[in-house]
C-alpha positions as CSV (number, residue, x, y, z in Angstrom):
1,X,-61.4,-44.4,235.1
2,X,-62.7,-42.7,238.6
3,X,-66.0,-41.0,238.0
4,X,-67.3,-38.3,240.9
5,X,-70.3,-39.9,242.9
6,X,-72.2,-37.1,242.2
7,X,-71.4,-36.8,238.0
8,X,-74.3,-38.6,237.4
9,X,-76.6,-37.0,239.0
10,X,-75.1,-33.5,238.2
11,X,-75.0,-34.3,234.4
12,X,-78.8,-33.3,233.9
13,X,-78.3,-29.8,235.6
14,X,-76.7,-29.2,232.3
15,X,-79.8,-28.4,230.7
16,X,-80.6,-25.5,233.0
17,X,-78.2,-22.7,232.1
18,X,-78.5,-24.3,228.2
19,X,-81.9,-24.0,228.5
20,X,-81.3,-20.3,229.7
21,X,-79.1,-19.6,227.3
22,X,-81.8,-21.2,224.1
23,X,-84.4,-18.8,225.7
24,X,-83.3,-15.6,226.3
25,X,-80.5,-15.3,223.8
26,X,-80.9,-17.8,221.2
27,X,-84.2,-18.0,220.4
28,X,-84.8,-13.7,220.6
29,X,-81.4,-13.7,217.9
30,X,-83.2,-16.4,216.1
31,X,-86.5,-14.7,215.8
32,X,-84.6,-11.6,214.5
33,X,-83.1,-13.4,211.8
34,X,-85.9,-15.2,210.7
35,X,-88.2,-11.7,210.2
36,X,-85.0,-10.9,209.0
37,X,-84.1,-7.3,207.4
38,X,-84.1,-7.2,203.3
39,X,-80.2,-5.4,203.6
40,X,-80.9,-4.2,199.9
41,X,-84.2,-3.1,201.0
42,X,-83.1,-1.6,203.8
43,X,-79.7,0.3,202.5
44,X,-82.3,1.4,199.8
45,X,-83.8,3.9,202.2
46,X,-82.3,7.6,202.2
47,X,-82.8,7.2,206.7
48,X,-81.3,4.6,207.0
49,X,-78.8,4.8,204.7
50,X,-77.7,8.3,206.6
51,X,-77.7,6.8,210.2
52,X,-75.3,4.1,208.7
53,X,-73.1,6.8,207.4
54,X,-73.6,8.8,210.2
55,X,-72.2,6.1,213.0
56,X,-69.6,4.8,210.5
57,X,-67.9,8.1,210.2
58,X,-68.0,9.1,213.9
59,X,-67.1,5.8,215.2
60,X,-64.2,5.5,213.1
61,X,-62.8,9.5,214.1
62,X,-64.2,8.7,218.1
63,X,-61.8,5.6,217.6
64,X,-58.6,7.5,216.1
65,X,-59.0,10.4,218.5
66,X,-59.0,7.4,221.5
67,X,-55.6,6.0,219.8
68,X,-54.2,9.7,219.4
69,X,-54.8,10.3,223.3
70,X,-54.8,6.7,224.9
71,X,-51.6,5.5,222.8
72,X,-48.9,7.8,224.7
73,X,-50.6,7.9,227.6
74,X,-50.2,3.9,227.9
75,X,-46.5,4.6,226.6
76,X,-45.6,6.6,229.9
77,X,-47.8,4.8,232.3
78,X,-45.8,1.0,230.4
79,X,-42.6,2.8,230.0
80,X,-41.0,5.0,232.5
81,X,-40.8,4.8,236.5
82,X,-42.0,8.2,238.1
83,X,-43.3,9.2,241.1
84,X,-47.3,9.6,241.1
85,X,-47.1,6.7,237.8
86,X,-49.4,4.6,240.0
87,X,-52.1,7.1,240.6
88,X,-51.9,8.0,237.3
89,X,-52.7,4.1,236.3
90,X,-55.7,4.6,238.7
91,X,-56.9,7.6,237.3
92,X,-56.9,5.9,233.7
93,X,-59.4,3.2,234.8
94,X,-61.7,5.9,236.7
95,X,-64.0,5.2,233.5
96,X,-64.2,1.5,233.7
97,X,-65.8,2.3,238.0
98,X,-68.2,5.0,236.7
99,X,-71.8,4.1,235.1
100,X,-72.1,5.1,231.2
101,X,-75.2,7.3,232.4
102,X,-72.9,9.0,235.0
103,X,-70.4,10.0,232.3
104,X,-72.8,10.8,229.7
105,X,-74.7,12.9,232.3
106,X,-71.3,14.8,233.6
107,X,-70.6,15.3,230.0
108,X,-74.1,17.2,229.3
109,X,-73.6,19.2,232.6
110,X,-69.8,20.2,231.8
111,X,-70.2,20.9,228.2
112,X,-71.4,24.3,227.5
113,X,-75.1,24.5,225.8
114,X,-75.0,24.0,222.3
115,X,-72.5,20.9,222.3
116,X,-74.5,18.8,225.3
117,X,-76.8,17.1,222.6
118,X,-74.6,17.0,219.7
119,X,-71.7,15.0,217.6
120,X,-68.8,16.9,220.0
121,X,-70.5,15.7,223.1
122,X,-71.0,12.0,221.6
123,X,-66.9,11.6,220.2
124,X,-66.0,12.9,223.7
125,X,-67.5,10.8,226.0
126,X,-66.5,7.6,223.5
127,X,-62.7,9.0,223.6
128,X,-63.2,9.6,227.7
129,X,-64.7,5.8,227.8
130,X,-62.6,4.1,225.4
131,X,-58.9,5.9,226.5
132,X,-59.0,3.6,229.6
133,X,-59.3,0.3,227.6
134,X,-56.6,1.7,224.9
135,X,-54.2,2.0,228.1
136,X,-54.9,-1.2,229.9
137,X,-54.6,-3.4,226.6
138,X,-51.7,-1.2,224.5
139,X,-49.9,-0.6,228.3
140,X,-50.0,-3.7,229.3
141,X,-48.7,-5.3,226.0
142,X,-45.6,-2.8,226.5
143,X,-45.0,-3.7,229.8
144,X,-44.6,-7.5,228.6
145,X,-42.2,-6.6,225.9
146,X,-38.2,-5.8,225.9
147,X,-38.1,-2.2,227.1
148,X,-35.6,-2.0,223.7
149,X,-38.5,-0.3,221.4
């Protein structure tokens, strides 16, 4: 067995980035856990209990609105040959180039006043954010299947 003149020498600059890792995301998850959150205790609570019910329920309509809009627009773009289908593509991933705060702040300017803050104004910037990940994962699984579906 051939060993790298420099492997043992390298081997303890192992315990730099695991030492990394341990301190700023192990131990701050650790420390969490160990103060812990009593789940009973905590489901017990009429706020808390609404702000669950509150993200469940618009997360699961901000994700079926994304798969009613980003499911046929990755059918076209994986699908058919036309002219402009490449620009098309790019506009899709616009989303995944532009800072959240830069959507979210275009979003509040475009919408009219009494949306900007509210449940409208949340679902649409999640569809506008999340349509370009349904196209590039759904698209690009259609483009590595038999064009017979």
């Amino acid at each position: 067995m051939t060993f790298h003149p420099y492997a043992r020498s390298a081997k303890p600059l192992v315990a730099l980035p695991v030492a990394f890792v341990g301190v700023f995301a192990l131990w701050p998850a650790l420390t969490t856990l160990r103060r812990g959150v009593d789940v009973v205790d905590a489901l017990a609570r009429e706020s808390l209990r609404s702000t669950v019910w509150y993200t469940a329920w618009q997360a699961t309509l901000s994700a079926l609105i994304t798969l009613a809009v980003g499911v046929p627009i990755a059918w076209v773009l994986s699908c058919h040959e036309f002219r402009g289908r490449r620009t098309l593509r790019a506009l899709t991933l616009v989303p995944f180039v532009l800072p959240t705060l830069v959507v979210g702040l275009a979003f509040r300017a475009v919408l009219p006043g009494e949306l900007r803050s509210g449940t409208l104004a949340l679902i649409t910037a999640h569809v506008f954010l999340n349509v370009a990940v349904v196209v590039r994962i759904v698209g690009g699984r259609w483009e590595s299947q038999p064009h017979g579906f």
